[in-house]
C-alpha positions as CSV (number, residue, x, y, z in Angstrom):
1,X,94.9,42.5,10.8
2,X,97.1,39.9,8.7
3,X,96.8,36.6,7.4
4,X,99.9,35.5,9.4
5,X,101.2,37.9,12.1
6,X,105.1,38.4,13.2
7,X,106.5,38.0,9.7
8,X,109.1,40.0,8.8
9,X,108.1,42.7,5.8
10,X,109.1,42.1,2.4
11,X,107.4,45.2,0.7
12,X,110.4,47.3,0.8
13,X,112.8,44.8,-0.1
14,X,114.6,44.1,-3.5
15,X,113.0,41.9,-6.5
16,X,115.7,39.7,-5.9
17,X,115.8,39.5,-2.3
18,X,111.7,38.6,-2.3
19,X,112.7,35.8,-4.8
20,X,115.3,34.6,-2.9
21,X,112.2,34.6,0.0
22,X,109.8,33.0,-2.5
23,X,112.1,30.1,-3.3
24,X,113.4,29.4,0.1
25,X,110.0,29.3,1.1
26,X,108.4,27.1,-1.5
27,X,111.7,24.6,-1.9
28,X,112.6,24.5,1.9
29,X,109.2,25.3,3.4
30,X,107.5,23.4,1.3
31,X,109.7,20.2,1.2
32,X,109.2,19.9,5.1
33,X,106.0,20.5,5.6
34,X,105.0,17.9,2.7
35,X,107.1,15.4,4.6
36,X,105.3,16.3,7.8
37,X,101.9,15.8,6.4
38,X,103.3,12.4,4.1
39,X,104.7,10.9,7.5
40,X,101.8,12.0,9.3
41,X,99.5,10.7,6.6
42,X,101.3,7.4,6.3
43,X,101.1,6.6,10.2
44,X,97.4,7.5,10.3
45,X,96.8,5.4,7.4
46,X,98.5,2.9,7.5
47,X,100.3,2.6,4.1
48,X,103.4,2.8,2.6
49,X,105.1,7.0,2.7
50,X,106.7,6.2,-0.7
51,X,103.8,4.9,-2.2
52,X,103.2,7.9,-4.7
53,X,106.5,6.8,-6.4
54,X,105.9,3.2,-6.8
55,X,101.6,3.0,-6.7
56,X,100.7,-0.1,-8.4
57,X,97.0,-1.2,-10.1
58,X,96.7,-3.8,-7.6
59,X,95.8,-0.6,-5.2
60,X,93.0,-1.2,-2.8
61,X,91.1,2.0,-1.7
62,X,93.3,2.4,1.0
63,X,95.9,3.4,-0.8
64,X,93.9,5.0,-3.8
65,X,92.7,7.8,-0.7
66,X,96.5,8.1,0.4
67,X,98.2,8.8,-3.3
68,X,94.4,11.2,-3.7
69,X,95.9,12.6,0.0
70,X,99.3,12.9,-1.2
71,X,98.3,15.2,-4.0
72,X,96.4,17.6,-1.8
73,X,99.2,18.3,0.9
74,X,101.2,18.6,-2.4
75,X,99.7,21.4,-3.2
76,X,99.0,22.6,0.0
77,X,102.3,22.8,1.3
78,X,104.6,23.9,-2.1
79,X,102.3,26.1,-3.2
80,X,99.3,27.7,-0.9
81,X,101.1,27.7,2.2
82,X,104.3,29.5,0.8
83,X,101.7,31.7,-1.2
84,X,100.3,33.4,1.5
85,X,103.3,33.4,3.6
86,X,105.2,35.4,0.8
87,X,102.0,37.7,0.1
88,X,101.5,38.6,3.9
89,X,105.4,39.5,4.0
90,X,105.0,41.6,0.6
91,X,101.8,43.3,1.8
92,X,102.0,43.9,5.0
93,X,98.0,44.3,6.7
94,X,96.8,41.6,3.9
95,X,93.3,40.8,5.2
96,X,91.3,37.7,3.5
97,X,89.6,39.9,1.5
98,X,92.1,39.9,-0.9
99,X,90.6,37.5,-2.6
100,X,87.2,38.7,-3.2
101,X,84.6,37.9,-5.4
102,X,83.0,41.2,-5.3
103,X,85.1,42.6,-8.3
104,X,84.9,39.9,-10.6
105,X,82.4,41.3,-13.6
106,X,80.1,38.1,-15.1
107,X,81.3,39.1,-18.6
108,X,85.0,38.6,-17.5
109,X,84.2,35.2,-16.2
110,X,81.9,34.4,-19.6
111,X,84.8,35.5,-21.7
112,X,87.6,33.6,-19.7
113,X,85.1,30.6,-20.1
114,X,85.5,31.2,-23.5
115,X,89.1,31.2,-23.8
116,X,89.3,28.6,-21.8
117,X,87.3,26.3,-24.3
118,X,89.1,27.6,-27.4
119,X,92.5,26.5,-25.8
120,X,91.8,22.7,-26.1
121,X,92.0,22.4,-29.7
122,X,95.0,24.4,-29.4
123,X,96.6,22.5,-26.5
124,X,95.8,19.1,-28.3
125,X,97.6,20.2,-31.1
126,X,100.9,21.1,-29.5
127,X,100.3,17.9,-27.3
128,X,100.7,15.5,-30.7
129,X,103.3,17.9,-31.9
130,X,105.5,17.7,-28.6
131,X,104.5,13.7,-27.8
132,X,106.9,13.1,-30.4
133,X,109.8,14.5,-29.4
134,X,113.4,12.7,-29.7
135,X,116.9,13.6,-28.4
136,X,120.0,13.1,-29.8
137,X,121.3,9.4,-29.0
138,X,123.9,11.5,-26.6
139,X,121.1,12.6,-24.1
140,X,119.6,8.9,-24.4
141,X,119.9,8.2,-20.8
142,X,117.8,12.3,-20.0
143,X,115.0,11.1,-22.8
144,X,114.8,7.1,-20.6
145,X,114.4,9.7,-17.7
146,X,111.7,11.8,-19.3
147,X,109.5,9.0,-20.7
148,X,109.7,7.3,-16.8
149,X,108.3,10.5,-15.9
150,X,105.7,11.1,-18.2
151,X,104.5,7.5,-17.5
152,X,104.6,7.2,-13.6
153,X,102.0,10.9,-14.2
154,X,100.0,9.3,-16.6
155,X,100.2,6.0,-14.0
156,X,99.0,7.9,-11.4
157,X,96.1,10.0,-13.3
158,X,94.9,7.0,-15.0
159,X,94.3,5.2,-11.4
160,X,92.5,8.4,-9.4
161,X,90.8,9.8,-13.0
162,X,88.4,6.4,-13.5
163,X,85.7,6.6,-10.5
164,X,83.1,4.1,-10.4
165,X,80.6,7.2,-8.5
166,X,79.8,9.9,-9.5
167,X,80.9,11.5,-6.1
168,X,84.3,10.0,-7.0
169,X,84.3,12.1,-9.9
170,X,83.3,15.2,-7.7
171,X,86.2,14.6,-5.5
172,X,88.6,13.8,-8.9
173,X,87.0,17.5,-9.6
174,X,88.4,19.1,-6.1
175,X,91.8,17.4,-6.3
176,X,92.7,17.7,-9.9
177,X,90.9,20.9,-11.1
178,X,89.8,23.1,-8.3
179,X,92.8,22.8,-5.8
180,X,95.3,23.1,-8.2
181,X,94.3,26.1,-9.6
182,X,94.0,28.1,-7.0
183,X,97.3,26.6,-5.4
184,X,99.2,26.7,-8.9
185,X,97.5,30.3,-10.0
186,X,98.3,32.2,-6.5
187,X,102.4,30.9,-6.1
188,X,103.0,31.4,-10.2
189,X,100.7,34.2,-11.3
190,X,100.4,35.8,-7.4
191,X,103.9,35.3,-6.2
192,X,106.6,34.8,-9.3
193,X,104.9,36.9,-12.0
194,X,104.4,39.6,-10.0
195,X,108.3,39.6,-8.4
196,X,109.1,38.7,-12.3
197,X,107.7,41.4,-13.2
198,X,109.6,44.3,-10.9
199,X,112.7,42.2,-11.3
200,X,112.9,42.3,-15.5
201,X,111.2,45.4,-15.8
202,X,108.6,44.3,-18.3
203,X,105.5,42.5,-18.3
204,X,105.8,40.2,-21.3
205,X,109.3,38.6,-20.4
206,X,107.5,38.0,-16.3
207,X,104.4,36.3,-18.4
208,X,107.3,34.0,-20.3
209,X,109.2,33.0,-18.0
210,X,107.0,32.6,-15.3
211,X,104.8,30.0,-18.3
212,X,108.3,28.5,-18.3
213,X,108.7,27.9,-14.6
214,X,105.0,26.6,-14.7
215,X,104.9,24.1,-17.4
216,X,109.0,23.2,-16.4
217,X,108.3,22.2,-12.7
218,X,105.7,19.8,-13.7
219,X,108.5,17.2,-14.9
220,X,106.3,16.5,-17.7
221,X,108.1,17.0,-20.5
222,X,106.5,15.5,-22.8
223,X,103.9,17.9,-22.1
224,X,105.7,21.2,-21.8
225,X,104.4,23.0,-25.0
226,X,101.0,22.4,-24.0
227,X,101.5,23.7,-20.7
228,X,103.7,26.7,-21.6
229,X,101.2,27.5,-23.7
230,X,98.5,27.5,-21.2
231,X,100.6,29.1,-18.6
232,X,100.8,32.0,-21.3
233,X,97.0,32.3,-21.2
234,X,96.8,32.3,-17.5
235,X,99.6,35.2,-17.5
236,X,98.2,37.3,-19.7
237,X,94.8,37.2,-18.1
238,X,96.6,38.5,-15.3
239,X,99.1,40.9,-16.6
240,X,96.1,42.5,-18.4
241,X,93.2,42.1,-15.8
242,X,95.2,42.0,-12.3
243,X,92.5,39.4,-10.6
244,X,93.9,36.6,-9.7
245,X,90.6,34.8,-10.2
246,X,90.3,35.1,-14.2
247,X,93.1,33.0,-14.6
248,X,92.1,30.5,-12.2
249,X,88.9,30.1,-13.3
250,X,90.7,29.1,-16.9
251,X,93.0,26.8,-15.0
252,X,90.2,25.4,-13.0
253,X,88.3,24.8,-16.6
254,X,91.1,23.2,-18.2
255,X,91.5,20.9,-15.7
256,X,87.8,19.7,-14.6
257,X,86.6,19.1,-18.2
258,X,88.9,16.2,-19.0
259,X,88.5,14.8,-15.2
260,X,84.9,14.6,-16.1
261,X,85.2,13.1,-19.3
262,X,87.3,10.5,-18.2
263,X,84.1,9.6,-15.9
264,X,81.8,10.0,-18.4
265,X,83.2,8.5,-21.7
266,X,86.9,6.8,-20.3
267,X,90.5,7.5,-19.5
268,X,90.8,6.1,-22.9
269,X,89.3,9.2,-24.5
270,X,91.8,11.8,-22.9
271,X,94.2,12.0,-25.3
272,X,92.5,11.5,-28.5
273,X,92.6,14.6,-30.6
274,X,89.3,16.9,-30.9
275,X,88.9,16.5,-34.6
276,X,89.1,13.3,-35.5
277,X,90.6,14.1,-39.3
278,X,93.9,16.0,-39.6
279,X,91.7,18.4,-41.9
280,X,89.1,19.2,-39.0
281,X,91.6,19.5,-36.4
282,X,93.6,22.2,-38.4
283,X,90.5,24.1,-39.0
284,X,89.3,23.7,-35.5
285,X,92.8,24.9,-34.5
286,X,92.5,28.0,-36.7
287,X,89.5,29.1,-35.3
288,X,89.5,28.6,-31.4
289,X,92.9,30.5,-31.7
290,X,91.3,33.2,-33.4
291,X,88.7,33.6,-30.8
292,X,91.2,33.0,-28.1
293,X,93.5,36.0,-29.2
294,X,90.5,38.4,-29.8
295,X,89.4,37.8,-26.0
296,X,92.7,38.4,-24.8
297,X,93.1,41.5,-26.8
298,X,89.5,42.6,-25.7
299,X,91.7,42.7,-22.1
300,X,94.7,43.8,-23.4
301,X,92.6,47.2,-25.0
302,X,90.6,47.5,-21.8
303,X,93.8,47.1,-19.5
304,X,95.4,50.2,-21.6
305,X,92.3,52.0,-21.8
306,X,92.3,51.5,-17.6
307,X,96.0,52.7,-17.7
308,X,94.8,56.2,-19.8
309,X,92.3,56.5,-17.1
310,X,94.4,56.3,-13.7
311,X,97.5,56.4,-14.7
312,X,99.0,56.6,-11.2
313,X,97.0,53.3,-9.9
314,X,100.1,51.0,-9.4
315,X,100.0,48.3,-12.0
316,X,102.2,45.7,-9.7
317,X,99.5,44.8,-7.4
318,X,98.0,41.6,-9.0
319,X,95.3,41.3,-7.2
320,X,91.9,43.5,-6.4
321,X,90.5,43.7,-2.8
């Protein structure tokens, strides 16, 4: 039984023929059935299809649910959709099941927990460092371009991240943490690591430049280090544990702890660093990274460990049933 029958099989295709597939499906795929569901949306709602690019704080809740709407077809249709269609093609008789519970320990998912925490100090850092980048006066007109992108996303977050109920902030939770890390973790850690990772022959250079692609397609440059550097975590997890879960459970973290502190203490509070002297913070920096690295090494020595033990159980399947 699969997901999505009468697909043609990818499984004994090339690397570069399945990425080929994977692009086609998230760029062309995707793009249509977003403008489907925007169009559709739009008519139903009656508001404005380009109102994502131009929303204004004059919004009434109308158009607050339809920019909230725009962001869960967003993911829906670039990144689950194309997801599973590519991972039914690449394994052909995929059931549901693939993504079970059922072999996720409760010491994985404390220590990923963990991690997850110890990145913020880490992420804040880079963030301040990054926030003040400048390009040559020659690429004046790409850095304009960057900075109108960083602020329409900050626009935009700043207008769905400040419920006044506390069921808002559930929802804020859902759209902003929860959907986007399943969506993001299954078509970048799921789908291009994995085809990364047959492609280049090694599983470092798939976490790297799959981290690139992640933090890159954001079009938040201002916030790329931060990202990358997450997008590392979340590729390492799965490199070194093969469930697709660990890593999305750290997205899903990094994500819904800032959505419900700008609920609880302010959008104004996002950004300010954790440590409010530069003494603290570097000190704060030191030691969440040290704890991050020895959990991810405590993966890294049970995932070779594993690989002594069954050394025949194929590596490249990402995800356990």
């Amino acid at each position: 039984m699969t997901i999505i029958p009468n697909l043609p099989s990818l499984n004994a295709k090339s690397p570069g023929h399945q990425l080929f597939a994977t692009l086609f499906a998230v760029v062309i795929v995707g793009t249509v059935l977003f403008l489907f569901f925007i169009l559709a949306g739009s008519r139903i709602m009656g508001t404005d299809p380009g109102l994502f690019e131009n929303p204004s704080d004059a919004m009434g809740a109308k158009e607050l649910a339809f920019i909230k709407y725009t962001l869960i077809v967003q993911d829906i249709s670039f990144f689950i959709i194309p997801a599973i269609i590519i991972l039914t093609m690449m394994n052909p008789g995929m059931t549901p099941g693939i993504l079970s519970f059922s072999s996720l320990p409760v010491n994985d998912i404390i220590l990923v927990s963990i991690l997850a925490l110890c990145a913020f100090p880490v992420t804040g850092l880079a963030g301040q460092l990054n926030a003040g980048m400048v390009l040559p006066d020659w690429l004046s007109g790409v850095e304009k371009w960057m900075k109108a992108k960083e602020e329409h996303a900050d626009h935009l977050l700043r207008l769905i991240m400040e419920p006044e109920k506390f069921s808002g902030m559930l929802f804020n939770i859902f759209i902003i943490a929860a959907l986007p890390a399943l969506s993001e973790e299954l078509i970048f850690r799921g789908v291009f690591q994995k085809i990364f990772q047959n492609l280049l022959r090694s599983g470092n250079l798939s976490v790297w430049l799959t981290s690139f692609l992640f933090s890159a397609i954001h079009l938040q440059f201002y916030g790329f280090l931060p990202r990358l550097i997450l997008g590392l975590i979340f590729g390492y997890l799965f490199l070194w544990t093969r469930n697709l879960w660990l890593p999305v459970i750290a997205h899903f973290i990094n994500n819904a702890i800032p959505t419900a502190g700008a609920y609880l203490r302010g959008w104004e509070t996002i950004n300010q660093p954790s440590f409010p002297a530069p003494g603290e913070q570097i000190a704060g920096v030191i030691i969440t990274l040290t704890i991050g690295i020895l959990v991810l090494l405590r993966f890294r020595r049970r995932s070779f460990e594993n690989i002594k033990e069954n050394p025949y159980t194929d590596s490249q399947t990402g995800m356990n049933d």
